[in-house]
N, C-alpha and C positions, 0 to 999 in steps of 0.2 A: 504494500500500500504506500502510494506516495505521501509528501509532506502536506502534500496539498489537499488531498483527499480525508487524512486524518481529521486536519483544522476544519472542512466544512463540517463533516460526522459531528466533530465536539460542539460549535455551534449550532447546529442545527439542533443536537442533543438541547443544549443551554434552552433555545428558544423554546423549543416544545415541552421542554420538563417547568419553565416559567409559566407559560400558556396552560400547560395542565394542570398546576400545582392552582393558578389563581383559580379555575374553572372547578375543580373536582376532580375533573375527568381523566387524571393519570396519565395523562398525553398520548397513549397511545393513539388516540385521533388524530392527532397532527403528527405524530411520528412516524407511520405507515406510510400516511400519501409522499412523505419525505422521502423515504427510504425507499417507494416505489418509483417515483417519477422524476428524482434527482439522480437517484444512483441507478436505477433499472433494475432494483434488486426482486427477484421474484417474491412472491406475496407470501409462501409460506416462509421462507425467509426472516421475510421482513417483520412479520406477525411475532415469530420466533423472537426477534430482538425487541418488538415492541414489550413482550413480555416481560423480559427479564429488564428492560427499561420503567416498567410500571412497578417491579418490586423495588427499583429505586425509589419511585418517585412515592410510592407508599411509607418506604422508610425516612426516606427526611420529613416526609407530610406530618407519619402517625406523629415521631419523635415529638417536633415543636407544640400539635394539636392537642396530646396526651398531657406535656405538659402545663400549657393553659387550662387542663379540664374540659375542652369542650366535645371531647371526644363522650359516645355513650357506650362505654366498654361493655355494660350486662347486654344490652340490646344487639350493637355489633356483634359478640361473638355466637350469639343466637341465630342472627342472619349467616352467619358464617356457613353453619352447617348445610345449609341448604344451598351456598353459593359456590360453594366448595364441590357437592356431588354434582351440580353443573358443568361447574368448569373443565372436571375428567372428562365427562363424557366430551364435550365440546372441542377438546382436546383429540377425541379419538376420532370425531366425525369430522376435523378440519382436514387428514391425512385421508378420506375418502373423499373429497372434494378437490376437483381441478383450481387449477389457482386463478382462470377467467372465472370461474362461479364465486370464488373468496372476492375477488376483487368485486365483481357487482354486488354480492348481499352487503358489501363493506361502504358500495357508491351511493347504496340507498340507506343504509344507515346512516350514512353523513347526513341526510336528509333528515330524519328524526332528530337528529341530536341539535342539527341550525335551529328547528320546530322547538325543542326542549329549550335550546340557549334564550328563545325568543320569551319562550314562557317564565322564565327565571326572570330575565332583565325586566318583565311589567311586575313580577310579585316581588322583587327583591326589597321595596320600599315601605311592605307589611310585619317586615321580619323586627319586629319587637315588642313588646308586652309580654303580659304571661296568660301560656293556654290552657286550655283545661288541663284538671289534675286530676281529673276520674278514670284514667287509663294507668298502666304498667309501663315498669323502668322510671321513675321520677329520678329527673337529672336538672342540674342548673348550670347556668355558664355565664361569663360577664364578655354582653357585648362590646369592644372594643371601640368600635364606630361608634357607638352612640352610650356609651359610660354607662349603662345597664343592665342590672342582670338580669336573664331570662329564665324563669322556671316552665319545664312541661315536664307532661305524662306521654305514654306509650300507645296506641289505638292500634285497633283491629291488626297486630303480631301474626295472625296465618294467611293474610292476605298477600301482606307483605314480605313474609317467606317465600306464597309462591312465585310472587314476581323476581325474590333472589334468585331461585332456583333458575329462573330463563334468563337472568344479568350473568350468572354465573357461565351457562352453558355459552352466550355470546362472548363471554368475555374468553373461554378457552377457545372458542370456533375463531375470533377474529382478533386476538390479543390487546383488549383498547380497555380490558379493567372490567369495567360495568358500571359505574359510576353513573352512566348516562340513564340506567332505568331503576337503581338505586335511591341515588338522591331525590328523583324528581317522586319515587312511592314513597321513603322515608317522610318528605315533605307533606305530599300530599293526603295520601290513604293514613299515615298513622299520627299526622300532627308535630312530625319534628321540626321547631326550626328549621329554616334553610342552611344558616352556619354549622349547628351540630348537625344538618344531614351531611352537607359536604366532607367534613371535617370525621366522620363514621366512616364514610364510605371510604377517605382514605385509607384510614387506618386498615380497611376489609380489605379492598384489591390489592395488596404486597401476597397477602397468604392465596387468597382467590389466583393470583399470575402461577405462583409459584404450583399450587397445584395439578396446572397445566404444563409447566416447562418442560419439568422431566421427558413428557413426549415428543414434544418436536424435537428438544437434544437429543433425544433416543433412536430418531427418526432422521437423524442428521441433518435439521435443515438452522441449527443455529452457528451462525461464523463468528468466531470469537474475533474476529480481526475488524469487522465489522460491530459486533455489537461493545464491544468495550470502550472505542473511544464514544459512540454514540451513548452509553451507561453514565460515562463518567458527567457528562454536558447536562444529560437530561440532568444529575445527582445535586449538581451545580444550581442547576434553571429551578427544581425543585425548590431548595430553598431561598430563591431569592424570588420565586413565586409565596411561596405562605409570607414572607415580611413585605410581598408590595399588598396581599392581599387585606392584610390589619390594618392598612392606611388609607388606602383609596377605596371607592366606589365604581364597580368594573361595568356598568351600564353602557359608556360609551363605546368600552373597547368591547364589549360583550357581540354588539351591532356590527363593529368590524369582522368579530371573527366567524359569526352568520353567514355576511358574504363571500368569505374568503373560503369555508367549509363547502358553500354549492356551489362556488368554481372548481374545488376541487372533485368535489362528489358529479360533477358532469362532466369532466374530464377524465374521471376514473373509471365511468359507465362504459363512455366511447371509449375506451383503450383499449 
């Protein structure tokens, strides 16, 4: 690998591991279409390194989030289980798919997720007070942004299990975490904050990647030459995503990365 090639990998790492760490969503979203359409790397490949980039970007996220408290550890590792038996199977059925079929179910999920970003950036302005307290898992956290703390309870826990269960299996089938159908159920269906969903679900996708790794490396599609310096960037971009995301307000850039997500996801169709 040249010199030149390492320095884009670790950039490109930095930027998506910043972009995922502010967003939730573990970067493998933006680290795929990179890794497909910059380098020509094929998709199970790239899937392969998204993964082991997502257990980065899990472990600088959990670190700092755990330590603020606003992570909901009982609730998390309950989701686990279920996101977890996903992710294997997800894992086994990506290795029976052509990588034209991964690259499309991956062009239209880009689509979902522009959908998801869009719905975030209009609720993101509701996220304070305190919600009900008649559900499970009572957890508290002090929001940052606005110098308050927020107490909630836990709502309807088997619903939102099963939608782990198919975050999971997406997240082994196209390496990009889960995050994307995590947070928005944690938020929605069970009443978590949007910051403790975010901030759960990182801490969940590092074990959720990892449960799937083992097989694409077993399967030989992860290139350590490849995935290291783009590991190391993301590791970087991770934490300098959670300390921009305790300061600012991501609404404007949220809009940008919408547009930027359906150029990518309609260039990844026709490919």
């Amino acid at each position: 690998m040249s010199l030149s090639s390492f320095l884009l990998l670790f950039l490109g790492g930095i930027v998506t591991g910043t972009f995922g760490a502010m967003l939730g969503l573990g970067g493998g979203v933006f680290l795929i279409p990179f890794l497909a359409l910059a380098f020509g790397l094929p998709m199970h490949q790239a899937i392969a390194t998204s993964i082991v980039a997502v257990i980065a970007t899990s472990s600088a996220g959990a670190a700092m989030n755990v330590e603020r408290q606003i992570v909901n550890l009982r609730f998390g590792m309950v989701l686990e289980i279920a996101t977890v038996c996903g992710a294997i199977f997800g894992g086994v059925t990506a290795n029976l798919l052509s990588g034209q079929t991964l690259a499309r179910i991956f062009a239209i999920l880009l689509l979902f997720v522009s959908f998801m970003m869009i719905w975030r950036a209009r609720r993101s302005k509701s996220e304070n007070g305190t919600t009900s307290q008649n559900g499970t898992f009572p957890s508290s956290f002090k929001d940052e942004a606005s110098g308050t703390v927020v107490s909630y309870t836990v709502h309807r826990v088997p619903l939102v299990l099963l939608v782990s269960l198919v975050a999971g299996n997406i997240s082994g089938l196209l390496g990009i975490g889960g995050g994307i159908f995590k947070v928005p159920a944690m938020h929605m269906i069970s009443g978590v904050p949007i910051k403790a969903a975010t901030a759960t679900s990182n801490f969940m996708i590092g074990v959720t990647a990892a449960a799937s790794a083992f097989i694409y490396f077993a399967n030989g599609h992860l290139n350590p030459f490849i995935a290291s310096p783009a590991v190391l960037g993301v590791l970087g971009g991770s934490f300098l995503g959670i300390r921009i995301n305790r300061r600012i307000k991501g609404t404007a850039l949220t809009w940008v990365f919408v547009v930027v997500l359906l150029l990518v996801s309609i260039k990844m169709f026709w490919r």
